[in-house]
C-alpha positions, 0 to 999 in steps of 0.5 A: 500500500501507498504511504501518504508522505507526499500529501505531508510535503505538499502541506508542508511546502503549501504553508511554507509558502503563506507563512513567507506571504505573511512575513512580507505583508506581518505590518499591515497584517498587525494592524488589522489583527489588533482591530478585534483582537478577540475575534481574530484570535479566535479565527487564527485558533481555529486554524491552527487547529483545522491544520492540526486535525488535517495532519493528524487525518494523514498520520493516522492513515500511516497507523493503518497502513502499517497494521494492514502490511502486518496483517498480511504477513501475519496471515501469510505465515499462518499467525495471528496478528496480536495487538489492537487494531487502529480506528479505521481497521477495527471493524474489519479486524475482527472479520478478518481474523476469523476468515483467516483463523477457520480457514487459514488463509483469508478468503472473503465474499462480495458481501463481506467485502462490501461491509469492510469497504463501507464501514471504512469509508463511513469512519473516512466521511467522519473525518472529512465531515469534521474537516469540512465544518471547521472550513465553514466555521472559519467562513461564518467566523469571519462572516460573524466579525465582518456583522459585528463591525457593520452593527458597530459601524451603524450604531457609532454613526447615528450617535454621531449624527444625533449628537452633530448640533450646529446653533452659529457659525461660530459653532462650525469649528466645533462641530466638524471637530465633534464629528472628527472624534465622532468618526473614530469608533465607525472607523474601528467597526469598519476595520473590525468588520474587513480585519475579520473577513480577511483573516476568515477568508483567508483562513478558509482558503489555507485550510481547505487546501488541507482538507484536501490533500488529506481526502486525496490521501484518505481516498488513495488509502481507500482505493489501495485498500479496495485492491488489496480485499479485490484480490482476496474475494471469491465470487460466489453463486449469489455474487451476480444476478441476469435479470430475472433470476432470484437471490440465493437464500442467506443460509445457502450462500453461507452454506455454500462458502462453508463447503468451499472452504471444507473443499478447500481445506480438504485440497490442502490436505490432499496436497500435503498427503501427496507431498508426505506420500512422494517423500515415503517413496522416495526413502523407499526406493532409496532402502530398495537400493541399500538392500539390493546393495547388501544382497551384493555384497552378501553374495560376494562374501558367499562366493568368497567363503565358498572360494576358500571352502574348495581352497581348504578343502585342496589344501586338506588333500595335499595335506593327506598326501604330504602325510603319506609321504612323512614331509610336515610336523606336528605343529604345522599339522595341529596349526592346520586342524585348528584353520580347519575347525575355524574355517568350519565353524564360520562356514556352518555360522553363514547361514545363521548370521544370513538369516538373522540378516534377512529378518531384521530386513523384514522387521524393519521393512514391517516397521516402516510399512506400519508407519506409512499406513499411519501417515495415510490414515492420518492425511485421510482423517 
């Protein structure tokens, strides 16, 4: 998702600019200020705080977005996001959660998706409602002033006029001086009258331009967040109507995502079936190979034994004619009995050691066959 830091530049690049526009024209912009300190106080604190809720608006949607990136990678990994959620994100957190909790991935209809999107933009025109109206304060705040100072303006000139008396020409002087100091409190209410429209004004302009960088950013989040559930949507047998047809029943549409999501669920499991299934065939063609490997060598050593079995057996008959013939002592005839007694017995212990081979091979083979049942009755289940 899009970060809305280039709105917060904007802004921030747009008041650099007024206070620069401010700072040339601040002598003139004194004096009308101090015409109602009051009033224009007023108007200047509700733009600072206009501008503080604009920036908020774009700060918080930072908060919302990195909740959501979190959640993402949270449901990707098969966790579960902890923590409470932001304002905007609150409602759908609790959808969310459970889609991904039941079916372990997040899988939304048309009308779940639909909900999300418009309690998210419901908390969005609060916001922008809030903006609005401190805009239209700032207009009738300057409106207010810009009254007041005509009222003002009205009454100060009848008491003038009511008090101008002119009995000689002696008088004139006098009077025209009267109506000189007379002219002074119109004067101020005319100059709390223009001093007000000027900074309401002016504080509407520089506001609303706030306003609107944070709704551009307040839509770009919107929009961001409609793809991002657009990919995450399955469109059901309810999700489009021809004209004629009827709406299925809630409890069917439900019963409906409830099977898919079984199917679903089920097709993940077949799938780690057959995983877990190609890995025990694999081990087996490998154990396949380690026997054939071993019968080999079993038959080497077979052959061998029955190499140095007909070898004893010349060597006895050579012995048997060296006997004859008085050629060998009796040590080295007492040393071939014992080669031939230890040749005999390891020839009569093949078979026995062959066979306690051959059945340890079944055990273990059982063993592992009794293991492979279990797996599969455990992926069917």
């Amino acid at each position: 998702m899009t970060r809305p830091n280039r709105y917060l530049l904007t802004m921030v690049l747009f008041l650099v600019i007024i206070g620069a526009g401010v700072a040339i024209v601040f002598p003139s912009l004194s004096r009308a200020f101090l015409a109602n300190p009051v009033l224009n106080g007023g108007i200047l604190g509700t733009l600072i705080i206009g501008l503080a809720h604009a920036f908020r608006t774009i700060l918080a949607l930072n908060k919302e977005i990195t909740w959501i990136e979190d959640f993402k990678r949270s449901a990707e990994g098969g966790l579960t996001l902890t923590g409470t959620p932001p304002r905007l994100m609150a409602p759908a957190a609790t959808m969310l959660g459970e889609r991904s909790g039941r079916t372990g991935h997040l899988n939304l209809s048309p009308t779940a998706m639909q909900t999300l999107l418009d309690g998210v933009a419901t908390r969005l025109d609060e916001t922008r409602e809030t903006s609005r109206y401190m805009v239209a304060l700032l207009v009738f705040l300057g409106l207010l002033g810009t009254f007041w100072g005509l009222m003002e303006t009205i009454n100060s000139v009848g008491d003038v006029i009511s008090n101008l008396q002119i009995g000689s020409d002696s008088d004139i002087a006098g009077a025209f001086g009267a109506l000189k100091s007379g002219l002074r409190q119109p004067l101020e209410g005319m100059g709390t009258a223009f001093s007000s429209s000027l900074f309401g004004l002016s504080g509407s302009l520089i506001l609303g331009f706030a306003a609107l960088q944070s709704g551009q950013a307040q839509n770009l989040f919107y929009r961001d967040l409609e793809d991002w559930l657009s990919g995450i949507t399955r469109l059901g047998g309810g999700g489009v109507m021809a004209e004629g047809d009827h709406a299925v029943p809630a409890y069917v549409q439900a019963l409906l995502e409830q099977t898919a999501d079984s199917l679903e669920a089920l097709q993940r499991t077949l799938m780690r079936s057959e995983e877990g299934r190609q890995a025990e065939q694999q081990n087996l063609a490998m154990l396949t190979d380690k026997l054939a490997g071993l019968a080999d060598t079993m038959k080497v050593e077979q052959d061998l034994l029955l190499k140095l079995a007909q070898s004893q057996q010349e060597l006895k008959t050579v012995l048997g004619k060296g006997g004859q013939g008085g050629g060998m002592d009796e040590a080295s005839r007492n040393h071939l009995r014992s080669m031939e007694s230890h040749l005999s017995r390891l020839v009569s212990d093949m078979p026995r050691a062959r066979a306690e081979t051959v059945q340890d091979i079944r055990n273990e083979i059982r063993l592992l066959a009794r293991t492979i049942a279990a797996l599969a009755e455990g992926g069917e289940a």
